[in-house]
ZAVEXZA-407997 format. One record per atom (N, C-alpha, C): x, y, z; residue in one letter. Coordinates in steps of 0.2 Angstrom, whole numbers, plus 5000, padded with zeros to 4 digits. Each point is the difference from the previous one (the first is absolute). Example, Ala and Ser with C-alpha at 12.3 -4.5 7.8 and 13.67 -1.06 7.14 Angstrom:
<nodes>
506649725039a499650065000a500450065000a499850054996s500450065001s499650055003s
</nodes>
This chain:
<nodes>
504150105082x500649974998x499949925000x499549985002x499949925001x499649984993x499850034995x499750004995x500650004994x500450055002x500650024995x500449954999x500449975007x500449955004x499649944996x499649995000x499749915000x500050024991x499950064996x499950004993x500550014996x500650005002x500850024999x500149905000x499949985007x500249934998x499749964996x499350004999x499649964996x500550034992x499850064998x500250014994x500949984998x500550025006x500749984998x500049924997x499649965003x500149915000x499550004992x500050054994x499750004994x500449994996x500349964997x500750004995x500050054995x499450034993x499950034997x500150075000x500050025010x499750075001x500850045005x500150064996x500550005003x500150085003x500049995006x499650055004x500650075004x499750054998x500250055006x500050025003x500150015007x499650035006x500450065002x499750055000x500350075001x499749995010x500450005003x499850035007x499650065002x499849995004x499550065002x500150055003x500849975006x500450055002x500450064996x500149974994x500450034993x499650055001x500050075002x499750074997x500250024993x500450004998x500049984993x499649974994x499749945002x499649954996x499249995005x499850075003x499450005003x499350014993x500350024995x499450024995x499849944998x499449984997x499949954998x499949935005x500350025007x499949965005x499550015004x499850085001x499650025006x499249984995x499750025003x499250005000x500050064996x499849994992x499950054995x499150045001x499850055002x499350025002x499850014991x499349995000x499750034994x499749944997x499750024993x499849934997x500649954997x499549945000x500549944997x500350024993x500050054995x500350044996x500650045002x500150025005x500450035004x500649965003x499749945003x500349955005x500449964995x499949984992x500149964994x500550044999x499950064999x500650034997x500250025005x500350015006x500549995004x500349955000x499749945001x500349935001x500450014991x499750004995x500650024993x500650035002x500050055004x500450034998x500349985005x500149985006x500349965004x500449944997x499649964996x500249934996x500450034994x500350064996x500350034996x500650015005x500050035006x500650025003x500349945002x499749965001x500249924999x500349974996x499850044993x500449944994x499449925002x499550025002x499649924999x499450014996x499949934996x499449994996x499250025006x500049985004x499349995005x500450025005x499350005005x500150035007x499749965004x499949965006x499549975004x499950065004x499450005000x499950035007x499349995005x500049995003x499749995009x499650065002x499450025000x499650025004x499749995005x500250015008x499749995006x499450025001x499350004999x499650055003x499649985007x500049945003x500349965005x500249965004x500350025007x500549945003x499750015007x499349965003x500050015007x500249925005x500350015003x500249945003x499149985006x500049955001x499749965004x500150055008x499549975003x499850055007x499849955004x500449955004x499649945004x500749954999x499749944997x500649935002x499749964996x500249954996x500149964996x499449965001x499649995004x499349975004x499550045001x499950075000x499650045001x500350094997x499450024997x500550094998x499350045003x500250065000x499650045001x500150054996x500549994992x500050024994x500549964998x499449964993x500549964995x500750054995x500449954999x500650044995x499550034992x500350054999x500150004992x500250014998x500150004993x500650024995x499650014993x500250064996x499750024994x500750024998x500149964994x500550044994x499849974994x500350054994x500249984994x500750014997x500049954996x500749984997x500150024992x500250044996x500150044994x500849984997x500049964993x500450014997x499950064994x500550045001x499750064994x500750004994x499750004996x500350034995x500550064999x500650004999x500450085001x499750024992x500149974995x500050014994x499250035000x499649975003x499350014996x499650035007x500249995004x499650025007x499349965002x500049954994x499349945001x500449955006x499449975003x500149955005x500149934997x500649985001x500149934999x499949955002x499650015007x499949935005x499950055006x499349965003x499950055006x499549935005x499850025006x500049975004x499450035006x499550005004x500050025004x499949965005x499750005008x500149975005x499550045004x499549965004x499650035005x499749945006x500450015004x499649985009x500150015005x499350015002x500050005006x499649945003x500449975004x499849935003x499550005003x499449944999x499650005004x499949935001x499649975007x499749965001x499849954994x499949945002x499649934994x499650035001x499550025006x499550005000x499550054995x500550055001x499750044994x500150014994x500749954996x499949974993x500449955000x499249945000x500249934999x500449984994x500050054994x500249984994x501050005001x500250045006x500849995002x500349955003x499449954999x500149955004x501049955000x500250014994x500649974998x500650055004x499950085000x500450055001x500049965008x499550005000x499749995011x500449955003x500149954996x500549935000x500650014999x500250034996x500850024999x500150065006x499850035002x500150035004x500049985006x500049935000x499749965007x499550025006x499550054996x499450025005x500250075005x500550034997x500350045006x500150074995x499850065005x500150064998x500850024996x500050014994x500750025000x500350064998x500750025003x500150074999x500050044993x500150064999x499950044994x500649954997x500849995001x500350004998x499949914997x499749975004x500049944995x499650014995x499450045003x499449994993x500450054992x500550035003x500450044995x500549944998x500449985000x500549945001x499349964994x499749985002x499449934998x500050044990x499650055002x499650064996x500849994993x500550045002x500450004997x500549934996x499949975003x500049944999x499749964994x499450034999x499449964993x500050074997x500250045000x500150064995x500550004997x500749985002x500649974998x500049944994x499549975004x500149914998x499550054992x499450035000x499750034995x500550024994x500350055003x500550044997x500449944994x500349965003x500749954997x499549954993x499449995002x499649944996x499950084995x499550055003x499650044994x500850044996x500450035003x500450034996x500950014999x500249945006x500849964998x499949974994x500650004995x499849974997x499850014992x499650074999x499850034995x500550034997x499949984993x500650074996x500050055001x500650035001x499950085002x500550034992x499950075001x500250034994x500650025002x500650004997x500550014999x500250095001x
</nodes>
């Protein structure tokens, strides 16, 4: 929910984008919500048909395939955070992807890549949990989002 929660605010504060949120507790509006199995053909056309029962052009949707939180304290871990997702704007009309995004980390030491060294400073040198490294992550895939695809003509 910390992935959803933080993608719900970033995208609400989008003038252009004008959003639905079906809740999750809604047993009524679980298709299209839950984790669709099978190939991405499969997953496209659910997310369609979802975005039809909608009455919406596109659909965002979030793929979690990791969220491990940190194992230790801000100064020492004994397993860093990580977070892996992808971000999908789909098309109802066409089932093509509009704008997409993915994200992958698991935090490590400078010592083992000196090239983060700027990540390593913002971070103030300190281990930090999954949810800010998702919080951060979402963050620059948003700010992506509104430059690469707020903005464009859309079809009527």
């Amino acid at each position: 929910m910390v992935i959803t929660d933080k993608l719900k605010k970033l995208l609400d504060r989008i003038e252009p984008v004008e959003l639905i949120f079906i809740p999750r507790q809604d047993p009524e509006h679980l298709v299209g919500i839950e984790p669709v199995a099978g190939q991405r053909v499969q997953r496209i056309a659910a997310v369609q048909e979802f975005g039809r029962q909608q009455k919406a052009d596109s659909v965002f949707c979030a793929y979690v395939y990791a969220f491990r939180e940190r194992v230790g304290s801000a100064y020492g871990v004994d397993l860093p955070a990580m977070v892996i997702f992808e971000l999908n704007l789909v098309s109802v009309a066409t089932g093509s992807i509009l704008w997409q995004a993915h994200y992958s980390e698991t935090q490590k030491p400078l010592s083992e890549n000196a090239f983060q060294i700027g990540k390593f400073f913002k971070r103030k040198g300190r281990w930090i949990t999954a949810e800010e490294m998702a919080d951060e992550a979402l963050e620059k895939c948003i700010r992506s989002f509104e430059s690469d695809y707020v903005g464009l003509p859309r079809s009527q």
